[in-house]
N, CA, C and O atoms as a GROMACS GRO file, in nm:
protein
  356
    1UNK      N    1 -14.668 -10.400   5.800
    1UNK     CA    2 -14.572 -10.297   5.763
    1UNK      C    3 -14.619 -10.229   5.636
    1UNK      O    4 -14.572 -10.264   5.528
    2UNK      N    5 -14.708 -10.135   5.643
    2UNK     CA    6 -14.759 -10.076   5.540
    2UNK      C    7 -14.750  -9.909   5.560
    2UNK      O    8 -14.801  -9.824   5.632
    3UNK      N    9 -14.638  -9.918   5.436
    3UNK     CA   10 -14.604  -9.714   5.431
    3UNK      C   11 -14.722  -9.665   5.455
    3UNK      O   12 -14.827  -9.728   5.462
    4UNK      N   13 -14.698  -9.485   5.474
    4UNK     CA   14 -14.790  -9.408   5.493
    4UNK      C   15 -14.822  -9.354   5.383
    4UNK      O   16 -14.930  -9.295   5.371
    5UNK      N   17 -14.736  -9.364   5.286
    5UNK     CA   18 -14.772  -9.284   5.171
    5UNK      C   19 -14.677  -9.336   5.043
    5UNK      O   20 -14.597  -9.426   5.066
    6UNK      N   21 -14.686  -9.270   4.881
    6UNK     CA   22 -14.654  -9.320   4.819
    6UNK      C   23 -14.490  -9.312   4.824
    6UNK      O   24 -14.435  -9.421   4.810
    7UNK      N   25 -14.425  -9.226   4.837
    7UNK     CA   26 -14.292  -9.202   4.820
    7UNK      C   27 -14.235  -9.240   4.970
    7UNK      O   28 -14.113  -9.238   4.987
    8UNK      N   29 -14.314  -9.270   5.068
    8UNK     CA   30 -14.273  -9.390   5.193
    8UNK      C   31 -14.212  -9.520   5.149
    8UNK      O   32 -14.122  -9.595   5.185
    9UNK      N   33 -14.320  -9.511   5.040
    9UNK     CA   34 -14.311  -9.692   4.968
    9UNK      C   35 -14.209  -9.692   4.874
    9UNK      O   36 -14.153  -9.801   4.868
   10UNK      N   37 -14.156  -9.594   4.786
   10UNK     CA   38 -14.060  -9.585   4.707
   10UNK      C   39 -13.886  -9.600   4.825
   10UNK      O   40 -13.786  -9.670   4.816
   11UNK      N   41 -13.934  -9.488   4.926
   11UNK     CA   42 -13.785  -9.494   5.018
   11UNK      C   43 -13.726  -9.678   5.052
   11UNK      O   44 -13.619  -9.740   5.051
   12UNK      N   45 -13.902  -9.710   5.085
   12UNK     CA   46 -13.872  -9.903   5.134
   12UNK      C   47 -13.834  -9.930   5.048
   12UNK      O   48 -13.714  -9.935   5.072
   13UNK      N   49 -13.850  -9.959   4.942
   13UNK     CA   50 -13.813 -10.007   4.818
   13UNK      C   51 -13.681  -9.994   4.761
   13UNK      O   52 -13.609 -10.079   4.708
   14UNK      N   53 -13.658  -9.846   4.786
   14UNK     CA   54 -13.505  -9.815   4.741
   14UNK      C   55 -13.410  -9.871   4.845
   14UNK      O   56 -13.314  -9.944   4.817
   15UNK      N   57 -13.443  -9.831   4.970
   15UNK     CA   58 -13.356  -9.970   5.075
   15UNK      C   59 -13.326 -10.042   5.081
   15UNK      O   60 -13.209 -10.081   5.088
   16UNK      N   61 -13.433 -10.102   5.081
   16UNK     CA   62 -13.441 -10.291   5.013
   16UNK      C   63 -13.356 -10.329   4.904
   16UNK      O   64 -13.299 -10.438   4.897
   17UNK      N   65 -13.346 -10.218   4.798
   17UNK     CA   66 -13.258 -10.259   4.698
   17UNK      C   67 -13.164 -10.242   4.725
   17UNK      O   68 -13.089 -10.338   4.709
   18UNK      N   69 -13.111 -10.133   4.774
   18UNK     CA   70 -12.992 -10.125   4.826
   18UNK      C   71 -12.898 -10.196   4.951
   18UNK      O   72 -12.776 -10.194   4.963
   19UNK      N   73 -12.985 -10.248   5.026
   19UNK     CA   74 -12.922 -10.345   5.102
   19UNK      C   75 -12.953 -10.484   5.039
   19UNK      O   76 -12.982 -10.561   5.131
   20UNK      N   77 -12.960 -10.558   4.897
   20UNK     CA   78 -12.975 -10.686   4.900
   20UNK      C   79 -12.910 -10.698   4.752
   20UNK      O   80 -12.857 -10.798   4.704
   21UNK      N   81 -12.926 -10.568   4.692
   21UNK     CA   82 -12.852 -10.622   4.549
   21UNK      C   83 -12.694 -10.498   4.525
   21UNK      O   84 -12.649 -10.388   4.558
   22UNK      N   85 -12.665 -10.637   4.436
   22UNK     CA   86 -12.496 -10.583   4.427
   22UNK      C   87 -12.513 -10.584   4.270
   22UNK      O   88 -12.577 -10.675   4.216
   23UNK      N   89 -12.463 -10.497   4.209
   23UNK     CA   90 -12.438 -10.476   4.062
   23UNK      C   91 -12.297 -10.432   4.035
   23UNK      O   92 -12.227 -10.393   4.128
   24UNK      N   93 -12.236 -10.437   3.872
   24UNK     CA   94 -12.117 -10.412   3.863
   24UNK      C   95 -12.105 -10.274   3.827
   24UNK      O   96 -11.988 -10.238   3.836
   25UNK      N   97 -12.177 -10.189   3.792
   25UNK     CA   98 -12.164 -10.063   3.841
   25UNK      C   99 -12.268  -9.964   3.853
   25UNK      O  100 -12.385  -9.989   3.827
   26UNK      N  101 -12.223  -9.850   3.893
   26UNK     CA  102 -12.251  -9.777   3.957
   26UNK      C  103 -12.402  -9.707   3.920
   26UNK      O  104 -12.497  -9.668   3.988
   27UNK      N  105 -12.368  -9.713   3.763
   27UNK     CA  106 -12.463  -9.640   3.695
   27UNK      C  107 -12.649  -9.756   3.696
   27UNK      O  108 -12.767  -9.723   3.696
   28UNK      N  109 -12.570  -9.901   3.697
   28UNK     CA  110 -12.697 -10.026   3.679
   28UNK      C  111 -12.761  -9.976   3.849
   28UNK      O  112 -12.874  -9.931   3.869
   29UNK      N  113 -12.681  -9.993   3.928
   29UNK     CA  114 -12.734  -9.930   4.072
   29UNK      C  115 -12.852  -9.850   4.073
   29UNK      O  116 -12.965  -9.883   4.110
   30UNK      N  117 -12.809  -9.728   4.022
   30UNK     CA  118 -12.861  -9.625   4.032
   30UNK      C  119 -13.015  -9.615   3.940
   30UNK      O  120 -13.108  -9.538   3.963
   31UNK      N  121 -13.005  -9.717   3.831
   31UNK     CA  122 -13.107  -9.721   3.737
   31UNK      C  123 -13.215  -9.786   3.816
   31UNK      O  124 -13.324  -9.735   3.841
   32UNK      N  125 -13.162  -9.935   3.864
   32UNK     CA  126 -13.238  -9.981   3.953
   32UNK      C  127 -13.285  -9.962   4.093
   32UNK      O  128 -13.363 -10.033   4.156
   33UNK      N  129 -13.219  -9.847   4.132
   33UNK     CA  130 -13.235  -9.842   4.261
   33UNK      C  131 -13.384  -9.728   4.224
   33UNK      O  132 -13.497  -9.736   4.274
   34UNK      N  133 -13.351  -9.665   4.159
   34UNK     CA  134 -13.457  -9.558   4.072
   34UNK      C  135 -13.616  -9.633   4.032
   34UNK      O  136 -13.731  -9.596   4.052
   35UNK      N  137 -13.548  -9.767   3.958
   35UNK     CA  138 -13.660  -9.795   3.916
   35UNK      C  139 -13.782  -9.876   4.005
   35UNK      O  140 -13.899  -9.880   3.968
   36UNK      N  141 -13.730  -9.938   4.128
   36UNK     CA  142 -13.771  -9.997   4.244
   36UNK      C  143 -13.869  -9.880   4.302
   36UNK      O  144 -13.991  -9.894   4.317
   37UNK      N  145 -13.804  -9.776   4.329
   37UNK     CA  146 -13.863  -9.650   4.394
   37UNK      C  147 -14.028  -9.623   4.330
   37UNK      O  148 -14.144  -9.640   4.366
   38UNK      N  149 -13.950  -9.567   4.209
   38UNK     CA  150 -14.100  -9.567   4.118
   38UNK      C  151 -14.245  -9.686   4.085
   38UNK      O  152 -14.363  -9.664   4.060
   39UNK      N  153 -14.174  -9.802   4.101
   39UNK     CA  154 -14.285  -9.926   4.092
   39UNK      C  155 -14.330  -9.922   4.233
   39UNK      O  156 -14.446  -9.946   4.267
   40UNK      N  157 -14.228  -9.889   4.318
   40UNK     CA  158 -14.325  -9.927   4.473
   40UNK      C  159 -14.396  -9.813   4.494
   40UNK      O  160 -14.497  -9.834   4.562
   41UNK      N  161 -14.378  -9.679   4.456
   41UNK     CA  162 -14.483  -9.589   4.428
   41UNK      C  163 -14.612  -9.608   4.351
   41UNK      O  164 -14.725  -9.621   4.400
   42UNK      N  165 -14.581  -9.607   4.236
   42UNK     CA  166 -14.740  -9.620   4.176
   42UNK      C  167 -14.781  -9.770   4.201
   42UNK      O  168 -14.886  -9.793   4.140
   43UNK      N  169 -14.732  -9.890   4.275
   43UNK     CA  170 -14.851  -9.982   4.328
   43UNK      C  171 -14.905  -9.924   4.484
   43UNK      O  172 -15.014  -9.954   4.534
   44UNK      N  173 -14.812  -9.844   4.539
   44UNK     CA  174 -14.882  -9.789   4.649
   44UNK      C  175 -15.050  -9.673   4.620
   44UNK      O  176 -15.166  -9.679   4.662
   45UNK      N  177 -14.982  -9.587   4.536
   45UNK     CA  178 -15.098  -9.517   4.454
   45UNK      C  179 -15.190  -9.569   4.455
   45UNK      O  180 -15.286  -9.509   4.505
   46UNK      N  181 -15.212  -9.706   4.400
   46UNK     CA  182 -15.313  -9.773   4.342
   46UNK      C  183 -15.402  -9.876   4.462
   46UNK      O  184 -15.523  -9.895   4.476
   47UNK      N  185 -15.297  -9.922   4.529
   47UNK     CA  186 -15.318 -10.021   4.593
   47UNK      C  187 -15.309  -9.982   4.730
   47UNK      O  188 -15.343 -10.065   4.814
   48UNK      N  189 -15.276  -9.890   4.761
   48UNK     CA  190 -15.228  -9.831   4.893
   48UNK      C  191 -15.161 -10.015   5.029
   48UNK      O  192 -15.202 -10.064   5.134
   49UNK      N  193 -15.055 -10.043   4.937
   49UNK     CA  194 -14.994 -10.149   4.976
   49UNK      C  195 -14.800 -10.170   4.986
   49UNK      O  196 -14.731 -10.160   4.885
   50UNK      N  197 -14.762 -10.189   5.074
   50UNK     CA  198 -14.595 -10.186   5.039
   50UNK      C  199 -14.541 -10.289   5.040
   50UNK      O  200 -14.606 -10.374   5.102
   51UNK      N  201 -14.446 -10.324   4.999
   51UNK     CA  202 -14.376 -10.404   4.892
   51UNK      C  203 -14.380 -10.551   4.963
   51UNK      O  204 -14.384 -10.655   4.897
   52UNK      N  205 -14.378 -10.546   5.108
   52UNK     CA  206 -14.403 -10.703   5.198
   52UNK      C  207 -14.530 -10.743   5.173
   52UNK      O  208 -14.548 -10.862   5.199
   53UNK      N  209 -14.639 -10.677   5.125
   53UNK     CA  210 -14.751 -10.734   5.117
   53UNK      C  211 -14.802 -10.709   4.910
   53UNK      O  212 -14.915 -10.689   4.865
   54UNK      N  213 -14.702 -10.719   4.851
   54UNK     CA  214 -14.757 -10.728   4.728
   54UNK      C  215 -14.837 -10.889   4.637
   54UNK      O  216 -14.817 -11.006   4.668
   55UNK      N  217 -14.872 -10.867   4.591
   55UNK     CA  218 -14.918 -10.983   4.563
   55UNK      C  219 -14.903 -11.014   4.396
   55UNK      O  220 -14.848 -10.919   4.341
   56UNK      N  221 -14.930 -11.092   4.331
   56UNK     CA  222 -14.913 -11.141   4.149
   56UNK      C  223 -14.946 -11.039   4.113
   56UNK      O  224 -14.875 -10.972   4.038
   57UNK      N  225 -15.124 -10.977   4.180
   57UNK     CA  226 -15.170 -10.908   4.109
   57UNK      C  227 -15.092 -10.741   4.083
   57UNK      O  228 -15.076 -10.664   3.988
   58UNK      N  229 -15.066 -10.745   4.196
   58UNK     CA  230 -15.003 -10.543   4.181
   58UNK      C  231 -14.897 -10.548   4.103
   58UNK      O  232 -14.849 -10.444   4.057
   59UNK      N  233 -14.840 -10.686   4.072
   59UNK     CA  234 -14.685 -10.683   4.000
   59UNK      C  235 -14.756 -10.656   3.872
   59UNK      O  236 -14.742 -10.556   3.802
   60UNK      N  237 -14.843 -10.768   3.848
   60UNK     CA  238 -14.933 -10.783   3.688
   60UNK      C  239 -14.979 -10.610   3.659
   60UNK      O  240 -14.982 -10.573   3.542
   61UNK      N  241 -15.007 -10.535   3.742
   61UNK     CA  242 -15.097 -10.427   3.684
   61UNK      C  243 -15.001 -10.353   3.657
   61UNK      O  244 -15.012 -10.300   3.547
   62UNK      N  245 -14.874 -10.317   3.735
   62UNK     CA  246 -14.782 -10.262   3.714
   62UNK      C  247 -14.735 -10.258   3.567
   62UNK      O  248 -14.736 -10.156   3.498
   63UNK      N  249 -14.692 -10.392   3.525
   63UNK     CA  250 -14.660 -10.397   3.405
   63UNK      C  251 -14.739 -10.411   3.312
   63UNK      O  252 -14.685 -10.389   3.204
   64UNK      N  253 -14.878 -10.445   3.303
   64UNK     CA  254 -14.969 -10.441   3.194
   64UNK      C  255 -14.984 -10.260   3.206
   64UNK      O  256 -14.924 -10.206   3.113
   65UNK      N  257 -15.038 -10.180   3.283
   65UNK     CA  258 -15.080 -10.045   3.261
   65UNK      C  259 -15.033  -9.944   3.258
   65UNK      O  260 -15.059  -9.848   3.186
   66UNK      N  261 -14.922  -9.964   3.377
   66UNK     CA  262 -14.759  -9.833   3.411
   66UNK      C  263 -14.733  -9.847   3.302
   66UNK      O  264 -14.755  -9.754   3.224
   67UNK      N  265 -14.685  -9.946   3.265
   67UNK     CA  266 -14.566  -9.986   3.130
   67UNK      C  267 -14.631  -9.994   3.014
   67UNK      O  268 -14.562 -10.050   2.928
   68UNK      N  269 -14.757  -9.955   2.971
   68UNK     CA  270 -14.828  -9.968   2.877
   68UNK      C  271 -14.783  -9.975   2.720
   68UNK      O  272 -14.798 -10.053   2.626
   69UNK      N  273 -14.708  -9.826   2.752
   69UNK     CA  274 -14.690  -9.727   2.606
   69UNK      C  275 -14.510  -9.750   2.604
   69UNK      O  276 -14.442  -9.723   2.505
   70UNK      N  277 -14.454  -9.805   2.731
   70UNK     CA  278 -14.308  -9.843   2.720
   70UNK      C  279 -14.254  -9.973   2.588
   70UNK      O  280 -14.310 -10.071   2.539
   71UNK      N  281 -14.134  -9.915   2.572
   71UNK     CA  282 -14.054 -10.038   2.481
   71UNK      C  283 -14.055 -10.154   2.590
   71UNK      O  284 -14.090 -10.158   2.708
   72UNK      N  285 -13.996 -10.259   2.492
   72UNK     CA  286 -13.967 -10.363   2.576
   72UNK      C  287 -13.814 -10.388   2.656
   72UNK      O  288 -13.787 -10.484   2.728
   73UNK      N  289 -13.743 -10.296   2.629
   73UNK     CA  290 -13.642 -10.274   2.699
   73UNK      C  291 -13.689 -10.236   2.833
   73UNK      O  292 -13.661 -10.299   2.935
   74UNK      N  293 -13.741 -10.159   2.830
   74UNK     CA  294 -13.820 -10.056   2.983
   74UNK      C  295 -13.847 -10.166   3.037
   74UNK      O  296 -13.783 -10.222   3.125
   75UNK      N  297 -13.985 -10.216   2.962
   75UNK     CA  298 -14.073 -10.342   3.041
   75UNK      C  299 -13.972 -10.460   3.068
   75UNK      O  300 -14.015 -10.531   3.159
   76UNK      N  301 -13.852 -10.502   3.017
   76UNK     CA  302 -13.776 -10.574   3.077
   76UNK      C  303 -13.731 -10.553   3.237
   76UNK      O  304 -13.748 -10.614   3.342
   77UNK      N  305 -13.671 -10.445   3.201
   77UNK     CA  306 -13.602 -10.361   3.315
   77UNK      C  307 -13.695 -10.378   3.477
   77UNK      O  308 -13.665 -10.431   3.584
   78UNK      N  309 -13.793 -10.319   3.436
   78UNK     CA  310 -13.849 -10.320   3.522
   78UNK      C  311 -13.970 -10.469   3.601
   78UNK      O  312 -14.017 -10.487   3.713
   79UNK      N  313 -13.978 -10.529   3.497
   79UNK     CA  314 -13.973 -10.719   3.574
   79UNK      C  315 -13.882 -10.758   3.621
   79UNK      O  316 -13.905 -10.858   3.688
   80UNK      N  317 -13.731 -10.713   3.619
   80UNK     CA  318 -13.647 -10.736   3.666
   80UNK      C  319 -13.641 -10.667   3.816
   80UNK      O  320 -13.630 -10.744   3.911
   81UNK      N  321 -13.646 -10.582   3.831
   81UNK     CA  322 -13.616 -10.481   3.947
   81UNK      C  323 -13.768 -10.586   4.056
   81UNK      O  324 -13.748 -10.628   4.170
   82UNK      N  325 -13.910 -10.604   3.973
   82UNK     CA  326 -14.026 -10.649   4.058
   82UNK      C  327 -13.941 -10.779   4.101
   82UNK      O  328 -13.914 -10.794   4.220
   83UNK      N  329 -13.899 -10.870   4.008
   83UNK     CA  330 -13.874 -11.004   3.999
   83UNK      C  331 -13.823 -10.987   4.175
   83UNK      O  332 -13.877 -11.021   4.281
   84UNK      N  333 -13.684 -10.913   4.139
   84UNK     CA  334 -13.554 -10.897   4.278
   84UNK      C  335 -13.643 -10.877   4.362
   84UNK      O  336 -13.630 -10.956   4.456
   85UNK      N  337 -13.760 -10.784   4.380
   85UNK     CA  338 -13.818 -10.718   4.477
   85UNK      C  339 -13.853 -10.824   4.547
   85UNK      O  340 -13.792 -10.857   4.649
   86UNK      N  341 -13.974 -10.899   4.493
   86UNK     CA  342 -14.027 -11.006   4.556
   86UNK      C  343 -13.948 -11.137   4.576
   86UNK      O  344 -14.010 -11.216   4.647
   87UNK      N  345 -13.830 -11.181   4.534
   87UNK     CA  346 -13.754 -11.262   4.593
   87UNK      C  347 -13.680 -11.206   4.677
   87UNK      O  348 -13.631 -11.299   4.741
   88UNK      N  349 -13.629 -11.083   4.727
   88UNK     CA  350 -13.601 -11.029   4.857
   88UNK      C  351 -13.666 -11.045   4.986
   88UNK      O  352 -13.620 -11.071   5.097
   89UNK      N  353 -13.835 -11.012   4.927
   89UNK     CA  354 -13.937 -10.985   5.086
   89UNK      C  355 -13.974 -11.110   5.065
   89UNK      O  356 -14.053 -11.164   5.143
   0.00000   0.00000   0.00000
């Protein structure tokens, strides 16, 4: 099951989140449902891979290089959203 393209891999991603996680509102939803989109994009970019077949490594590059120049709020955020991802698939 491997998208065709990068924003294929963001739609899986945003699905996935949306059918498996529940938050208390509306706005955490929407951050995360956002931020899922965007990580399963640029590891597709890179890796031309979707989110059932990710591995340590695409999570690791994600956050060492995407997240480079980010605070650590961001880089929280978004180990969080990978974390959910891969205990979903």
């Amino acid at each position: 099951m491997n998208p065709s393209s990068g924003e294929a891999a963001g739609r899986e991603a945003y699905e996935l989140m949306r059918r498996h996680f529940r938050a208390a509102s509306a706005k955490t939803k929407r951050r995360r449902y956002k931020t899922a989109a965007l990580v399963a994009n640029r590891i597709w970019c890179r890796w031309h891979v979707g989110i059932h077949r990710w591995q340590q490594k695409h999570a690791r590059w994600c956050l060492e290089h995407v997240l480079q120049g980010c605070t650590d709020n961001t880089r929280y955020h978004h180990f969080s959203v990978i974390r959910d991802l891969v205990l979903i698939t």
